[in-house]
C-alpha positions in Angstrom: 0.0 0.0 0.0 1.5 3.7 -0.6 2.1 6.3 1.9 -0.6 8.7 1.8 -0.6 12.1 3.2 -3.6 12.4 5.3 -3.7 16.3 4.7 -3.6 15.8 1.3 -7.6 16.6 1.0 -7.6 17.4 -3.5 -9.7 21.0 -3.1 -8.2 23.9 -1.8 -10.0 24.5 2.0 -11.6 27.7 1.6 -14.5 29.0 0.4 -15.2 30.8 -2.4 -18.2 32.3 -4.4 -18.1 32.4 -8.7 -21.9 32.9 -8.9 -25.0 33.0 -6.5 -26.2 30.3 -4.6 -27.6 28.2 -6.4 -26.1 29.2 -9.7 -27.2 28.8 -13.2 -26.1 24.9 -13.2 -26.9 23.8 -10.5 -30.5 25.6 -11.1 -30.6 23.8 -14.5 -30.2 20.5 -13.0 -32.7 21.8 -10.2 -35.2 22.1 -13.6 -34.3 18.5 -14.7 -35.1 17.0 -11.0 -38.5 18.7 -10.4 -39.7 16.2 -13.9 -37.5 13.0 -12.8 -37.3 12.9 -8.9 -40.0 12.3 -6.7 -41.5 15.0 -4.7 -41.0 13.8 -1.7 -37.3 13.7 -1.3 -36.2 17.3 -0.5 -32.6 18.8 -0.5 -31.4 21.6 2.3 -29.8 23.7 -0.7 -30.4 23.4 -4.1 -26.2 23.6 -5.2 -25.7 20.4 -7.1 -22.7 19.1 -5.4 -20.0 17.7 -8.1 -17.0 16.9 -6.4 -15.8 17.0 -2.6 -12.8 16.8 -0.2 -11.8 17.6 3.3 -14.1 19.9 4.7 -15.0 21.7 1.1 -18.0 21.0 -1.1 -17.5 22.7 -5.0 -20.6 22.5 -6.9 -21.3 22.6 -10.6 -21.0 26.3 -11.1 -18.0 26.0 -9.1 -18.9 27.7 -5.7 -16.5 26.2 -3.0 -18.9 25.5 0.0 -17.6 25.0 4.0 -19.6 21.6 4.8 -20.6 22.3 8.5 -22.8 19.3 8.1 -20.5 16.4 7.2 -23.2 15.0 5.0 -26.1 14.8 8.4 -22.4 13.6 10.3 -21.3 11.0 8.2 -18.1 12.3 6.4 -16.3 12.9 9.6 -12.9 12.0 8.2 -13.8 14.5 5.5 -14.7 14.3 2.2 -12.8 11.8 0.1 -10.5 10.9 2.8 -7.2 9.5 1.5 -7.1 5.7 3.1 -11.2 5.7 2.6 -10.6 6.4 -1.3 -7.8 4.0 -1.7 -9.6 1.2 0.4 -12.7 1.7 -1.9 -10.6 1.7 -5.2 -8.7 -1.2 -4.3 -11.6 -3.4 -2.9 -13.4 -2.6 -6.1 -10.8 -4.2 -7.7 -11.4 -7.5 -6.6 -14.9 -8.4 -5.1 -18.0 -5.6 -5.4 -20.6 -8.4 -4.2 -21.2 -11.9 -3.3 -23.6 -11.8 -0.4 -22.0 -13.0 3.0 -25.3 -15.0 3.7 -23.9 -16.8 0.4 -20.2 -16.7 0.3 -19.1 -14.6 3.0 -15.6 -12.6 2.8 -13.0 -11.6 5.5 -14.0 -7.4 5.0 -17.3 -8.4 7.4 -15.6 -10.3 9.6 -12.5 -7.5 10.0 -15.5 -4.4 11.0 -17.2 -7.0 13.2 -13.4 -7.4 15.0 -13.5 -3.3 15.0 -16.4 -3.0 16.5 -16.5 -5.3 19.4 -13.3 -4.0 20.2 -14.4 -0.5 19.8 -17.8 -0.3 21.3 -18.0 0.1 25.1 -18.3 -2.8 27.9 -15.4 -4.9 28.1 -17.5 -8.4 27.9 -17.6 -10.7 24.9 -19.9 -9.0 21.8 -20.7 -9.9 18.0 -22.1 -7.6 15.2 -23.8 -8.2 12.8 -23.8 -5.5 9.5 -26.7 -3.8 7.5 -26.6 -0.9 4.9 -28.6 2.1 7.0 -29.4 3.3 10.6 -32.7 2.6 10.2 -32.0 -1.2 9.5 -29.5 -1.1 12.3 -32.3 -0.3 14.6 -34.9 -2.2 13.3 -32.5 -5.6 13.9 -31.8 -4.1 17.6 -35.2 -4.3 18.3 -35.8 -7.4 16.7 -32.4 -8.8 18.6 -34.3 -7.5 22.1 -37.5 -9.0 21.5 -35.8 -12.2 20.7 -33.9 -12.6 23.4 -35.9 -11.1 26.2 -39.6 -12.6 24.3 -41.4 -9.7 25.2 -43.0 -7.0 22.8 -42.6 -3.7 24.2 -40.6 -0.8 22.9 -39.4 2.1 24.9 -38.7 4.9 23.2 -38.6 8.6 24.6 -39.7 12.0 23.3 -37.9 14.5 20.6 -36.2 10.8 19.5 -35.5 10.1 15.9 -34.7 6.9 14.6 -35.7 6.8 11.1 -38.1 6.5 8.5 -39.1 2.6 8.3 -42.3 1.3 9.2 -41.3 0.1 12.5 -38.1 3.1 13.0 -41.1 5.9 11.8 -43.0 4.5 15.0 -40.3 4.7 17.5 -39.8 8.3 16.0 -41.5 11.4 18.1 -41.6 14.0 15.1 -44.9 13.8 12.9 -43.8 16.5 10.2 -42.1 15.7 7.4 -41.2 12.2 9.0 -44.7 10.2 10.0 -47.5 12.5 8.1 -50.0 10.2 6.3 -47.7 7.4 6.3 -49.3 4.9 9.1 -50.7 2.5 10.7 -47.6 2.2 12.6 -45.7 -0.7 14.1 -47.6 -1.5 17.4 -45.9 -1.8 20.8 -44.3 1.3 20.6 -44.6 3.1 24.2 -43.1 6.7 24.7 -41.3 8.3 28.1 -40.6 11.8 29.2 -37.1 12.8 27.9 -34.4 14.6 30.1 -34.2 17.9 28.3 -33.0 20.5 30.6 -33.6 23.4 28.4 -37.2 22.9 28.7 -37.9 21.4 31.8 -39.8 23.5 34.4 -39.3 21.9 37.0 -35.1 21.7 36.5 -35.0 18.4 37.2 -31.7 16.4 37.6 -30.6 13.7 35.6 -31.5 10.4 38.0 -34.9 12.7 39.1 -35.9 13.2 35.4 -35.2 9.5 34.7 -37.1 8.5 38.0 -40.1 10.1 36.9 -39.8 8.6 33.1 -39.5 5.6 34.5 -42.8 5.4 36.5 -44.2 6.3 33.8 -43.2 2.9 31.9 -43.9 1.1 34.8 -47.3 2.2 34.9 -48.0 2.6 31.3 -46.3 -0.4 30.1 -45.0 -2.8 32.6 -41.7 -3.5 33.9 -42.0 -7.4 32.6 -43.1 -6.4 29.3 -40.6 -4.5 27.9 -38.0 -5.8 25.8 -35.6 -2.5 25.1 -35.5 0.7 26.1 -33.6 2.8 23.1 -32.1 6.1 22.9 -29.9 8.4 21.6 -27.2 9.4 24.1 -27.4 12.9 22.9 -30.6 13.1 20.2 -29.8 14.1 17.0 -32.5 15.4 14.7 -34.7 16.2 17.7 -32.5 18.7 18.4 -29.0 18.2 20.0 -31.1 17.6 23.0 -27.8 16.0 25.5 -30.0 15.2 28.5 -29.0 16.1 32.4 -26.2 13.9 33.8 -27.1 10.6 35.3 -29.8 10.4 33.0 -28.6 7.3 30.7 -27.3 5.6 33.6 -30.1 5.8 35.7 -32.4 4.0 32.5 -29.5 1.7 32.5 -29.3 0.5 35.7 -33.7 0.2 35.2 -33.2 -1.9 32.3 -30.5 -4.3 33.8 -32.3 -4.3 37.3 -35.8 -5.7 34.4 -34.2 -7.1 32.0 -35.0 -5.0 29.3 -32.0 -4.5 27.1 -30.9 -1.1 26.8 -29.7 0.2 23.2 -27.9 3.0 23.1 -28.5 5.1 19.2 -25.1 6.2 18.3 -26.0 6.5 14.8 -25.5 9.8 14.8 -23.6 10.2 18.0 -20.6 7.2 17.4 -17.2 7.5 16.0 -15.9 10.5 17.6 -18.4 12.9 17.1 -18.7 13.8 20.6 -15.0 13.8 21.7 -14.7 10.3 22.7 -15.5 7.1 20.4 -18.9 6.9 21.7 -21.2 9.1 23.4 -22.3 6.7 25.9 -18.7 6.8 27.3 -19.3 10.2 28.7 -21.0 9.0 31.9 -19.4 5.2 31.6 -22.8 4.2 30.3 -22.4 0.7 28.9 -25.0 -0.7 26.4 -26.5 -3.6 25.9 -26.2 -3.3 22.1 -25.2 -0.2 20.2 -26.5 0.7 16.6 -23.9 2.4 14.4 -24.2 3.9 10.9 -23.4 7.3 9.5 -19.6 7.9 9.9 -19.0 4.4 10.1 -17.5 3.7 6.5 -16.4 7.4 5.7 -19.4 8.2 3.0 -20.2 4.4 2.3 -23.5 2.8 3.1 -23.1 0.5 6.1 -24.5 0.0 9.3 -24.0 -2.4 12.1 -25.6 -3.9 15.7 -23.2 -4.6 18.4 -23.7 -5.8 21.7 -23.2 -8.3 24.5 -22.8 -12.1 22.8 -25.5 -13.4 24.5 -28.1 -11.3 23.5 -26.8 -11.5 19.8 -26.5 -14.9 19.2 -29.8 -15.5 20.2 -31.2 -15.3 17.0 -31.2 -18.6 15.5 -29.0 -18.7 11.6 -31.0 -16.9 9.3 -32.6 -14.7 11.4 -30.6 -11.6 11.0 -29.0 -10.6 7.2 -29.9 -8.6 3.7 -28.2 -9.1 0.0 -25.8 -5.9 0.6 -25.5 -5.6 4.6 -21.7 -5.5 5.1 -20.6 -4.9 1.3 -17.3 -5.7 1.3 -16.5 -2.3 -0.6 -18.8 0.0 2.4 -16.5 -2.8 4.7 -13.2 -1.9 3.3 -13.9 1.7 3.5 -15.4 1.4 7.1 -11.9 -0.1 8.1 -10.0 2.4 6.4 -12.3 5.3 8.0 -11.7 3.6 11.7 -8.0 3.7 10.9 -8.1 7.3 10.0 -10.1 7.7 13.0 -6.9 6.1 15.5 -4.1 7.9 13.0 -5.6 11.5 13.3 -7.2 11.1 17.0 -10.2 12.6 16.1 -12.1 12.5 19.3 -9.5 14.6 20.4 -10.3 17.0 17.2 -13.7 16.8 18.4 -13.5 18.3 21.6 -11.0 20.7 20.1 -13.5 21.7 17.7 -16.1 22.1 20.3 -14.1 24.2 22.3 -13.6 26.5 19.7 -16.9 26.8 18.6 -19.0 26.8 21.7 -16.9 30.0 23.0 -18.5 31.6 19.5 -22.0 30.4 20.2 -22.0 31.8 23.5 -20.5 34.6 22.7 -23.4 35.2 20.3 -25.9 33.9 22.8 -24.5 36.9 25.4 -25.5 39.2 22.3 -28.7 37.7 21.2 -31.6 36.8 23.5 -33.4 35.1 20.6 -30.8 32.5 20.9 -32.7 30.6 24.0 -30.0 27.5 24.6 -26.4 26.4 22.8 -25.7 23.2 23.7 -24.1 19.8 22.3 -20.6 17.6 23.1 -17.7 17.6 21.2 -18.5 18.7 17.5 -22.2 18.2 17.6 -23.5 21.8 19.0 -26.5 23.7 18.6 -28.6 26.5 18.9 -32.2 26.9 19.9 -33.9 30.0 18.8 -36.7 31.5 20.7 -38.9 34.7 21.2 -36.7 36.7 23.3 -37.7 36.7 26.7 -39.8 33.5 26.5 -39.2 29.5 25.9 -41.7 30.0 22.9 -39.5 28.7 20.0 -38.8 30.5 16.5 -38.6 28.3 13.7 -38.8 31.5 11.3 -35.2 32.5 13.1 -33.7 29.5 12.7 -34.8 28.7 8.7 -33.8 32.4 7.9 -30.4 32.0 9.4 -30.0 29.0 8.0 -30.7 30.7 3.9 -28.5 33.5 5.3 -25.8 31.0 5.5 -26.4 29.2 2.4 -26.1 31.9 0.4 -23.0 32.9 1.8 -21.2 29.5 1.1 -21.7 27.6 4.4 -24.0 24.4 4.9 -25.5 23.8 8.1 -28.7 22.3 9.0 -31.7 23.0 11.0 -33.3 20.3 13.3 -35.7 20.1 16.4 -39.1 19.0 17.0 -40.2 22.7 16.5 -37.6 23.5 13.7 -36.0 25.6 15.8 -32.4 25.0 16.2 -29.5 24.8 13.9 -27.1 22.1 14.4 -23.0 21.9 13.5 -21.6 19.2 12.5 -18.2 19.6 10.8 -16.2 16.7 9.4 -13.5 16.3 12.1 -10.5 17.1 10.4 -11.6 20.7 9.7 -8.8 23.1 9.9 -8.4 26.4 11.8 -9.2 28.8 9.7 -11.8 27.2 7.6 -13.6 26.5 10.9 -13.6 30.3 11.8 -14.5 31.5 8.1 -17.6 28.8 8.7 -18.3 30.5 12.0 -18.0 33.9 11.1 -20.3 33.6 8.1 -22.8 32.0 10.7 -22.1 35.0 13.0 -23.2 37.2 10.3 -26.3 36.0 9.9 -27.3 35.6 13.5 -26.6 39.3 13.1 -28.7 40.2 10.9 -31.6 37.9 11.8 -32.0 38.9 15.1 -30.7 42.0 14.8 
């Protein structure tokens, strides 16, 4: 294998503007997708992206763009990471497919070794692989209701996790996620989350779990449930990174019952937050973990991992798909991991949330319309609100959002009321991309809320 230079990331890292947002190409395409593509899939920002790298986005008119969204936190070694790119081409080279429910292949087996080693709790685990985060949960539960035989689902307000039949279910948000699409899987039950922003009566971690849990105890039934799941910090719910104690009180609950607690580190996993996992904040250990996103650097892949037992439950057969655990999605998942150890990225996580939390709180000292900034690591947020009230403004948040966009700088919005926008820049970021990214978002706060 050659040397590669991990800074070598193709585009230059800054941003620059040849036309407006979205230019004449990219609306040109725009005219092509309204006949072809189904309504229903939306984009954020209509520049048609054409090539990628590091922390830059260039579309077809050639606009440079500063990705503060890492593709909804997926590219966190960057765009067109070095080892990821050459792991893909060479994989390509020599098996694309052959089903490892047929003839399996050493790729699956290598990320299954990753992960157990990587994933918290120091017991014996398995994985098993899938191609989204949606899948990955939907096997979780299946895993929990098999092992435990009981039928109920814990889930907890503001959570997202996806847009399946049964992940649209465990999902809180009804708009643009669950309208019109039900009947929904049954044995769904939801608890009170921990969310301090919002919680009148200020409630600490243990007490807000304490009272979520009486309320599955008298709802649902201790002996019935089979999982409890959640996102250690939630993700399009809103950054929402409940009170401390929180997760380890509904731990301790679901070992004391068990339930088997699954931990949502879709979003949350592979350094986001400033360690590998979120869970390891509080030394919360899962039962199982479901992983996607920035698990293969950009490819498609998706895993369950958790305590052997639990996992190898299922009888042969009773877990798979025709793609889940590609080798070429496993070959660039190993070479994203590896990236991951070579550039310590959890540590360019917290770095990165350092640095950018001092700037949102600066703004939020300026700004009264900016209610809450919150997050771990580089997953932060804002929630925008009606000054002097809780009461939240969506209209804030979507305006400077399109301020942003125009400028050259992705982010995204998120929140059960629309109402906060989320960061979530690859990890390998540099200095002064990061504050050109933060001063354009600066800008617009300004003249939103001015």
């Amino acid at each position: 294998m050659t040397v590669l230079d991990e800074t070598d990331t193709g585009l230059p890292q800054r941003r620059e503007l040849v036309t407006e947002i979205p230019g004449p190409r990219s609306l040109a395409i725009h005219e092509r997708r309204l006949r072809a593509v189904a309504t229903g899939v939306s984009s954020t920002l209509p520049a048609y992206i054409e090539t990628a790298s590091g922390s830059i986005l260039r579309d077809v008119d050639g606009n440079s763009l500063i990705d503060l969204g890492s593709g909804i936190a997926v590219t966190s070694v960057g765009h067109t990471a070095p080892r990821v790119v050459e792991a893909v081409r060479d994989q390509v080279g020599h098996l694309i497919h052959s089903c490892f429910m047929v003839t399996p292949y050493e790729p699956y087996v290598a990320v299954a070794e990753a992960l157990n080693e990587l994933t918290p709790g120091d017991f014996d685990k398995t994985t098993a692989l899938f191609n989204s985060g949606a899948e990955a949960v939907e096997n979780a539960v299946k895993i929990a209701r098999h092992h435990t035989r009981r039928s109920a689902v814990v889930v907890f307000d503001h959570a997202y996790h996806g847009r399946t039949n049964l992940t649209m279910a465990l999902t809180a948000k009804n708009m643009p996620y669950k309208h019109g699409f039900g009947p929904f899987a049954p044995e769904i039950y939801r608890a009170s989350l921990s969310y301090p922003y919002r919680d009148p009566h200020g409630l600490s971690g243990r007490d807000a779990a304490v009272r979520s849990l009486a309320e599955v105890e008298s709802q649902v039934g201790a002996a019935n449930v089979a999982c409890v799941l959640i996102e250690p910090i939630q993700g399009e719910g809103g950054f929402i990174v409940p009170a401390p104690g929180f997760l380890a009180a509904i731990a301790e609950w679901c070992a004391h019952h068990g339930a088997v607690f699954i931990a949502d580190e879709i979003q949350t996993g592979f350094c986001r937050t400033g360690t590998w996992f979120a869970c390891e904040d509080e030394g919360v250990v899962p039962d199982l973990v479901t992983t996607a996103k920035a698990l293969a650097g950009g490819m498609p892949l998706a895993a369950v991992t958790g305590r052997a037992e639990v996992m190898d439950g299922v009888h042969p057969g009773g877990l798979g798909g025709t793609y889940g655990g590609n080798p070429v999605a496993c070959a660039a998942a190993l070479a994203a991991i590896d990236t991951m150890h070579r550039l310590d990225l959890a540590r360019a996580a917290r770095t990165i949330g350092s640095t950018v939390t001092d700037r949102l709180r600066s703004l939020q000292k300026e700004h009264p319309g900016i209610g809450d900034v919150r997050g771990r690591g580089a997953m932060l947020a804002m929630e925008f609100v009606r000054p002097g009230t809780h009461e939240p403004d969506p209209d804030a948040a979507r305006a400077i959002a399109s301020a942003c966009h125009r400028a050259g700088v992705v982010v995204l919005t998120c929140g059960s009321f629309g109402n906060v926008i989320r960061l979530l820049p690859p990890l390998v970021i540099d200095d002064a991309l990061l504050a050109d990214g933060l001063d354009v978002l600066s800008g617009a706060v300004d003249q939103v809320l001015a």
